[in-house]
C-alpha positions as a printed NumPy array, in Angstrom:
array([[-90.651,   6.843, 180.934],
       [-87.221,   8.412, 180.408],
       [-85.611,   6.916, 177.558],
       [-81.857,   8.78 , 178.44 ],
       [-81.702,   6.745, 182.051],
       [-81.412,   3.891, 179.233],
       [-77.483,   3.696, 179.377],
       [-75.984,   2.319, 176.868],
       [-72.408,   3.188, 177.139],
       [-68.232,   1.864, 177.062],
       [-66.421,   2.364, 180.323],
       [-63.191,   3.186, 181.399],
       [-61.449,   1.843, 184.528],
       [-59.669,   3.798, 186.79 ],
       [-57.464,   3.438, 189.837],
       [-55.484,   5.255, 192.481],
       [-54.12 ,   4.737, 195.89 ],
       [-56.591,   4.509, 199.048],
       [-57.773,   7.778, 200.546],
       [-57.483,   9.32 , 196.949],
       [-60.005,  12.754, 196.049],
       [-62.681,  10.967, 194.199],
       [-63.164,  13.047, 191.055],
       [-65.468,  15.991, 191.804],
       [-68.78 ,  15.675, 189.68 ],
       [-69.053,  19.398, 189.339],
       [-65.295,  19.881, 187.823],
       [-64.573,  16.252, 186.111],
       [-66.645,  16.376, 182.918],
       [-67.135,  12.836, 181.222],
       [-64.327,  11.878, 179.263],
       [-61.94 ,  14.201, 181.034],
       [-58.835,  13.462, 182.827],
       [-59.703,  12.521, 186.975],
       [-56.507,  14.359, 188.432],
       [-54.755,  13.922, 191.257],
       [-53.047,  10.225, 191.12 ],
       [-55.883,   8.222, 189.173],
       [-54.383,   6.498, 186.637],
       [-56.378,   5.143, 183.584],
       [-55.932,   1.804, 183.087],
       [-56.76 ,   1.77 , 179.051],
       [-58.455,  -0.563, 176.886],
       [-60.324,  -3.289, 178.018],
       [-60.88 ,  -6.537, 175.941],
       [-64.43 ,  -7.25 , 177.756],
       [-67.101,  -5.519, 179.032],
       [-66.785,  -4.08 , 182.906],
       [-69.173,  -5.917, 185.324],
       [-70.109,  -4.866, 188.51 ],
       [-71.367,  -7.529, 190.697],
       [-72.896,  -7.548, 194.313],
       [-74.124, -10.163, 196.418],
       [-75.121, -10.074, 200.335],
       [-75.937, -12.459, 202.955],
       [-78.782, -12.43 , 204.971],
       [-79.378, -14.478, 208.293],
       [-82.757, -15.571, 208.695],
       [-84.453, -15.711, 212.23 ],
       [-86.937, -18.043, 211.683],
       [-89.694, -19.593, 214.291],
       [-91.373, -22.906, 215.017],
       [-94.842, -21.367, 214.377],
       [-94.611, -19.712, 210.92 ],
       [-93.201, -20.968, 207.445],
       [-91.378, -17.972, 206.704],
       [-88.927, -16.088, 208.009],
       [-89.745, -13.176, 210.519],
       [-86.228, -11.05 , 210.799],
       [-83.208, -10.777, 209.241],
       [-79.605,  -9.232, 209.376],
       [-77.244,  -8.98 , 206.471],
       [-74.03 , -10.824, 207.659],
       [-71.665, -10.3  , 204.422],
       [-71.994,  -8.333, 201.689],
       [-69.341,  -7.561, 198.435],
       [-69.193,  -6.007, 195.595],
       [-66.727,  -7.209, 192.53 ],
       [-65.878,  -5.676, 189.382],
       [-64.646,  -7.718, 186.254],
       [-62.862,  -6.883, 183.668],
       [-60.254,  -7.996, 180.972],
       [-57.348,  -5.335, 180.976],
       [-56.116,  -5.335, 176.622],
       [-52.776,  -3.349, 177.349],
       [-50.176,  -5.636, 178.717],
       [-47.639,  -3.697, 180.704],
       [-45.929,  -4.579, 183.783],
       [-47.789,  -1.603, 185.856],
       [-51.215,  -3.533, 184.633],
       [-49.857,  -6.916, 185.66 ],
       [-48.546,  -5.66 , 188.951],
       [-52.377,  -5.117, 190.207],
       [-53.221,  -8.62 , 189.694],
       [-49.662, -10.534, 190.86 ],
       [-48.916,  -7.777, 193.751],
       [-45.003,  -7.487, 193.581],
       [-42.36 ,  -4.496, 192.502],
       [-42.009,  -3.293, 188.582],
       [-38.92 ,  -1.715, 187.807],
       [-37.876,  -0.119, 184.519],
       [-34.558,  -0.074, 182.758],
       [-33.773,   2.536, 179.95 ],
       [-32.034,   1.529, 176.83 ],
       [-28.38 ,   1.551, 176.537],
       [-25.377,   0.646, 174.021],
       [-25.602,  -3.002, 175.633],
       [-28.607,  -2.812, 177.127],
       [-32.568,  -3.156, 175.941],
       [-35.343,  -1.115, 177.459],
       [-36.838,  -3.205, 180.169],
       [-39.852,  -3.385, 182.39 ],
       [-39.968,  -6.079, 184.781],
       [-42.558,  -6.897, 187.44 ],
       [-40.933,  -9.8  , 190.128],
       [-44.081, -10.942, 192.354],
       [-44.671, -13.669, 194.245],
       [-44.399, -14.939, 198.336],
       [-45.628, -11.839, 200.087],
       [-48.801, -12.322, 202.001],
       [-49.723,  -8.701, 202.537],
       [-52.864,  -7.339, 200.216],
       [-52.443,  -4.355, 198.324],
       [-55.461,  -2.074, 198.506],
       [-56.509,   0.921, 195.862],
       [-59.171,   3.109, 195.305],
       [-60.974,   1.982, 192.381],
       [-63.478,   3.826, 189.547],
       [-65.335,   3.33 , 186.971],
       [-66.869,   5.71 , 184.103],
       [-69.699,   5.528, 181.923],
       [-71.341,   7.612, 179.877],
       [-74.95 ,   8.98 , 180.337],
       [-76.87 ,  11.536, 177.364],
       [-80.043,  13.52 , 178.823],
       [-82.739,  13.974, 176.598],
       [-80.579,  17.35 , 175.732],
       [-77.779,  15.427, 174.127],
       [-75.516,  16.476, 177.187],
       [-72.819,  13.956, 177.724],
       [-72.586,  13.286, 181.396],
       [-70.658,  11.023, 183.552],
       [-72.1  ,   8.066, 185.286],
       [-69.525,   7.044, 187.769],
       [-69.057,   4.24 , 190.087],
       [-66.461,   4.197, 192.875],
       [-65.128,   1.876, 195.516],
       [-63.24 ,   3.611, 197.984],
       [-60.828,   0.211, 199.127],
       [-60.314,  -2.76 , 197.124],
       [-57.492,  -5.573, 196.047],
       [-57.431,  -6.775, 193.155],
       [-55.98 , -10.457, 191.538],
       [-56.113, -12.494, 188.2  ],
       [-59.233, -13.84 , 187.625],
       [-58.56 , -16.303, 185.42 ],
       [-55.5  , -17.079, 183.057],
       [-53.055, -15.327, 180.318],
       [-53.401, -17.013, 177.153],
       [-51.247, -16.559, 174.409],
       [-52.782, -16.988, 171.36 ],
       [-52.55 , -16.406, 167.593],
       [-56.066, -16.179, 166.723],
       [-56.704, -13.915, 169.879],
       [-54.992, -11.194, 172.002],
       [-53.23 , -11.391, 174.996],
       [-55.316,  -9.787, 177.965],
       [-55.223,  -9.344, 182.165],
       [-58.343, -10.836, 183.479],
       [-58.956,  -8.923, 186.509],
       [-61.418,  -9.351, 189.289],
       [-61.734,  -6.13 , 191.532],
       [-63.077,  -7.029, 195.167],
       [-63.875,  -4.15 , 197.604],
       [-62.956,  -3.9  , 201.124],
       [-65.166,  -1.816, 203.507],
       [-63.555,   1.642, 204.353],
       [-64.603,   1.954, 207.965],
       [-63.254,   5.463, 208.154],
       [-67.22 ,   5.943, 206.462],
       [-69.957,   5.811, 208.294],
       [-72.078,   2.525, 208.102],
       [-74.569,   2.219, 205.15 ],
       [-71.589,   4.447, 203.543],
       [-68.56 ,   2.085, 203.744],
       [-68.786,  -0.166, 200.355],
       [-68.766,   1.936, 196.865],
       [-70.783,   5.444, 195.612],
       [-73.153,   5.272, 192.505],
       [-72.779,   8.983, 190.95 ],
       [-75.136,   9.379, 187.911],
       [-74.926,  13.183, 186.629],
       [-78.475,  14.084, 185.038],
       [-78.008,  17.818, 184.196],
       [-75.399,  20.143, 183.35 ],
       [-74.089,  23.416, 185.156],
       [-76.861,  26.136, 184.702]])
């Protein structure tokens, strides 16, 4: 038994817009910057789930007890998270809507504002996740997993607190990406277990 596929390991959250270069395992070390336009979304107040859940039609008969075929007829995959930095570009993933900055002037504060609400289009992103993996070599390798479309909205409330800080819970859903072939369409599991020789 390997001990090192035991992961034990924080995560950061990534995201960038749909058809974005997922981050090349053999250039992207862990902990290192993803390029191109993913953006990390910082500290998270809870852990980062990953959910999935399908479901299955059963064909079953008069004859037998149990089922004799099936077909998966939905499947999903979520991700869960509460987001710790409070910014307008954060809130704007889970309220949709426009943020627009304003600098600081003689009569005039520095300003982000995010105005949301009554639009009934979904915004999609491309969505990541990072972990960290060590092989029995102390090697610290990326373990990586990606959802190539997916919208994401508050799952749950703000509360504002004084014994407590203020986070974004945030429930990630993906969307299939039928430009993928089937079987391929949902998310990619990348788990690096060796270095460059």
């Amino acid at each position: 038994m390997a001990v090192a596929d035991i992961l034990l390991s924080p995560a950061k959250i990534y995201y960038a817009a749909t058809g974005e270069a997922l981050p090349n395992p053999n250039s992207v070390a862990y902990g290192a910057a993803w390029g191109g336009n993913w953006r990390d979304l910082g500290y998270t107040l809870t852990p980062i789930t990953v959910g999935y859940s399908q479901e299955i039609y059963k064909l079953e008969v008069q004859q037998v007890t149990l089922p004799l075929k099936g077909l998966i007829t939905t499947e999903e995959v979520t991700i869960e998270t509460t987001l710790a930095e409070v910014t307008a570009a954060n809130m704007l993933l889970a309220f949709g809507g426009a943020v627009s900055t304003t600098a600081a002037g003689t009569a005039q504060v520095a300003l982000e504002e995010l105005k949301s609400g009554g639009a009934s289009g979904i915004n999609y992103y491309a969505w990541g996740l990072e972990g960290l993996y060590v092989d029995a070599s102390n090697n610290q390798l990326p373990v990586r997993v990606l959802i190539y479309r997916g919208s994401a909205v508050l799952n749950g409330t703000l509360n504002f607190s004084k014994s407590e800080p203020v986070g974004i819970p945030l429930q990630i859903t993906a969307w299939a990406d039928t430009t993928k072939a089937a079987g391929q369409q949902l998310w990619t599991f990348q788990k690096t277990t060796a270095p460059h020789t």
